[in-house]
N, C-alpha and C positions, 0 to 999 in steps of 0.2 A: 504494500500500500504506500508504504513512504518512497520507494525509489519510483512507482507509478505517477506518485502527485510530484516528486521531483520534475520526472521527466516533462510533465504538463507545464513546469512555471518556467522551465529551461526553454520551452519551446514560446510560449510565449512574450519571454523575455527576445530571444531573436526574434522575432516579426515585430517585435516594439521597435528592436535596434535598427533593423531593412528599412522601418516604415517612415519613423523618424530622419536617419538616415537619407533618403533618397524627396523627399518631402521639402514643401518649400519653405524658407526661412520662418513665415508670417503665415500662421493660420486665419484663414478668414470663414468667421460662421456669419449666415445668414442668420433673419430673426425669430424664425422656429428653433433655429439650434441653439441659439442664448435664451430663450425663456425654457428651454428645456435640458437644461446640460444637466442641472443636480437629477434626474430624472431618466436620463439618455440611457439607452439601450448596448449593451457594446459584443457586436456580431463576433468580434475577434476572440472576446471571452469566452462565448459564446460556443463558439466552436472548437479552442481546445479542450474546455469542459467535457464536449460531449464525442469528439470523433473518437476519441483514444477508448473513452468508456463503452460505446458501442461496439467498436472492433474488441474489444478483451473481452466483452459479452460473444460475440462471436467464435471468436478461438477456444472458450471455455464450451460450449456447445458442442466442440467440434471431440473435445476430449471422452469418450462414451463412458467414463464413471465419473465424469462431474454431471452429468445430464441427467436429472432426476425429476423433467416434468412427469407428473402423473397424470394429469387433466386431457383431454382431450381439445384440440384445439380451438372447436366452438364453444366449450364448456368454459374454457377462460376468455375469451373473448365477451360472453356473458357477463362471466361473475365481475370482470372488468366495469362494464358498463354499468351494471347492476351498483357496486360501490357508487361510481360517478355521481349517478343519482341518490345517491344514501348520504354521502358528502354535501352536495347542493341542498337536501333538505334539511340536513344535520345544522349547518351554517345558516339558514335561513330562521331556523329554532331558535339559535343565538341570538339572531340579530332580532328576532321578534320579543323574547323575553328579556334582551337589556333596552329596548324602546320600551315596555311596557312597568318595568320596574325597574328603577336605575340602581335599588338597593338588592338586588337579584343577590339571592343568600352566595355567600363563595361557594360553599361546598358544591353545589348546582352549578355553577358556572364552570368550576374545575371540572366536575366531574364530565358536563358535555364538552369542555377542549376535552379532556384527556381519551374520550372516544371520537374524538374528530383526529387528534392525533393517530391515533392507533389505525382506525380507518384509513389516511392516507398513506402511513407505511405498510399495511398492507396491499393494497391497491399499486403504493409503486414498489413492490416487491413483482408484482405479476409484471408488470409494464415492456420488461425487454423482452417477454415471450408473446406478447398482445402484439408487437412492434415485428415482432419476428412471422408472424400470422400474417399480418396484416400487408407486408411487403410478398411473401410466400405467394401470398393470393391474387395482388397486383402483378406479379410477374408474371403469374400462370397465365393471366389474360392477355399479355401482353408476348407471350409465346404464341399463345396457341392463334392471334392474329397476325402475328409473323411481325410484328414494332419491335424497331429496338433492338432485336435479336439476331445473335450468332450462334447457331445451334444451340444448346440450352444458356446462353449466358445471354444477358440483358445488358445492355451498355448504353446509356450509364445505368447502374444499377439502383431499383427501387432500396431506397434507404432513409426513415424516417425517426423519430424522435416527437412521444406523444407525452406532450406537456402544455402548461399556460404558454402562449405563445405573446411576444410582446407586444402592446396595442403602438395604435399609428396615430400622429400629429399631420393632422391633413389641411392645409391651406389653401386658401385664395383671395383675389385681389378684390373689395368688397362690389365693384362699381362693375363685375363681369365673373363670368364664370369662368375660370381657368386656372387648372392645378395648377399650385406655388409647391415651394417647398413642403416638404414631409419626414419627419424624423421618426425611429422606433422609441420608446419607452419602454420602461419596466413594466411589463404585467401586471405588478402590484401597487401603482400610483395610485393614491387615492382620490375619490370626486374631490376635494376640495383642490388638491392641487392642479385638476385638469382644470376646473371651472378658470383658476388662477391666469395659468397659462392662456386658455381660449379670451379671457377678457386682457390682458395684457399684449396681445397682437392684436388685437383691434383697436385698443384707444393708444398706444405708444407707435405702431407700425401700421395699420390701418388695412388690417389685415382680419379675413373670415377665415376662422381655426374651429377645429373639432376634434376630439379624442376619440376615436372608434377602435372597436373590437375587430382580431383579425381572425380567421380559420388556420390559418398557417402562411410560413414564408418557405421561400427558397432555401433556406441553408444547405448546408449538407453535413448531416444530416437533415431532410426536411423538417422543421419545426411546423407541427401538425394539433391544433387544438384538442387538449383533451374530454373535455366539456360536452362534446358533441356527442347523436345520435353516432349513430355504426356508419348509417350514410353518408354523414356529413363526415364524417373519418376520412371516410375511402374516398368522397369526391372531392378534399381537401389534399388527403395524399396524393392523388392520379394527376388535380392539377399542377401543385408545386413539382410533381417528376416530370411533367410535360415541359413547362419552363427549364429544367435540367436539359431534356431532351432537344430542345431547340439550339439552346450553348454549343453541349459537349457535342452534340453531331454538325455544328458549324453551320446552321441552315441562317440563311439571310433573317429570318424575322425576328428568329431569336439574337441575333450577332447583333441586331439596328432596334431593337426594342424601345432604346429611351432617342431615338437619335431625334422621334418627333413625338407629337401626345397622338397623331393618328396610329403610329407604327407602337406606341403603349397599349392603345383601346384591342389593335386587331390581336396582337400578341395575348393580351388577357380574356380576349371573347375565344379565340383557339381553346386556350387551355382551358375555360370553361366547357366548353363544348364534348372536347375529349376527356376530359375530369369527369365529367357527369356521365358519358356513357359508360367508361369506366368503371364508376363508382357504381352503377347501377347493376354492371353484371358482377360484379364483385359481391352486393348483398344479396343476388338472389344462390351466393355460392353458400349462404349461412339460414 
């Protein structure tokens, strides 16, 4: 564990040094990124966090007496979802009984954290065999229509990551419609600070701001909301691989994505498109 987490701050420490390094003297942020910097999402953490942990989940799978799922693979995908929903309402219990009495006895309060706690590390105890399911399943479809594929290998390969995914700071200019800048955030910012932020670009920068909730991003691994129905899983996953898929196979649309806001719209209505059909044969596989 300690030479694991070593190896993660070593590697992150180079890409600090490359990035800094080759970078221009003078950072300049727009005014989404300065009201939101205590707040900011950082994709680089992000991903040494999680590729190393996913691939050692992997290679540990691959050992046959560390591999002790017992469940069968729609049976944890259930009990998966099933928690999700047990969490959402668990939290929602909270939030109703310290609105309704602010002197909520401790013991009551502890004792619902301490089965909200417990629930969640149960829930992401299952998590890399859900993740493991769920890509399984996307591939298969993604075989047997012949995308993406080199005889049994898929390239790039379905690979996801089922967690809060971070929300988005979405701007525009108040006097017209057209995306401004947009930054990620922490998952866990609270309303008040979004409110903050949204009234702070429009009376200082003169700027229309929103904080919205995402299904998933592109990373890679794909950060895939985990909050959702099964469908919304799989037509979350399908889309962010599709965007993978434009990249790594070098097709012009994905290459020229941001180059305009048309070449953004067609890029995101594709992968809608294929996401969703996707997604849809993917759930009647459960």
């Amino acid at each position: 564990m300690v030479a694991l987490r070593a190896v993660k701050y070593s590697f992150l420490v180079l890409l600090l040094l490359l990035f800094f390094g080759f970078s221009a003297d003078v950072v300049r942020l727009n005014p989404a990124q300065m009201v939101s910097l205590p707040y900011s999402f950082s994709i680089l953490g992000w991903h040494v966090d999680n590729i190393l942990s996913k691939w050692t989940h992997r290679l540990m799978e691959a050992i046959p007496w560390t591999n002790d799922r017992a469940l069968d693979d729609k049976i944890i995908v259930t009990q998966y979802l099933r928690m999700g929903d047990e969490i959402v309402a668990l939290e929602a219990q909270i939030r109703r009984y310290a609105a309704a009495n602010r002197d909520l006895e401790g013991s009551l309060l502890l004792s619902l954290n301490t089965e909200l706690t417990d629930l969640k590390s149960s829930r992401r105890e299952l998590r890399p065999d859900v993740e493991e399911v769920i890509e399984s399943t996307i591939s298969s479809i993604l075989g047997q229509e012949g995308i993406a594929s080199w005889g049994e290998l898929i390239f790039p390969p379905v690979d996801i990551r089922l967690e809060e995914p971070p929300m988005l700071l979405v701007t525009s200019p108040r006097d017209r419609i057209k995306r401004g800048p947009e930054v990620l955030l922490n998952h866990d910012v609270g309303l008040a600070a979004r409110e903050n932020m949204e009234a702070d670009l429009a009376v200082h920068w003169d700027l229309s701001a929103v904080v919205v909730e995402i299904g998933g991003l592109a990373t890679f691994p794909t950060s895939v909301n985990n909050r959702q129905t099964l469908e919304g899983i799989f037509n979350s996953a399908s889309h962010e691989w599709v965007h993978h898929y434009l990249v790594a196979r070098l097709r012009p649309l994905g290459l020229n994505i941001y180059s305009s806001e048309e070449m953004l719209t067609l890029n995101e209505t594709f992968a809608d498109i294929v996401g969703d059909e996707i997604g849809e044969r993917a759930v009647l596989l459960f």
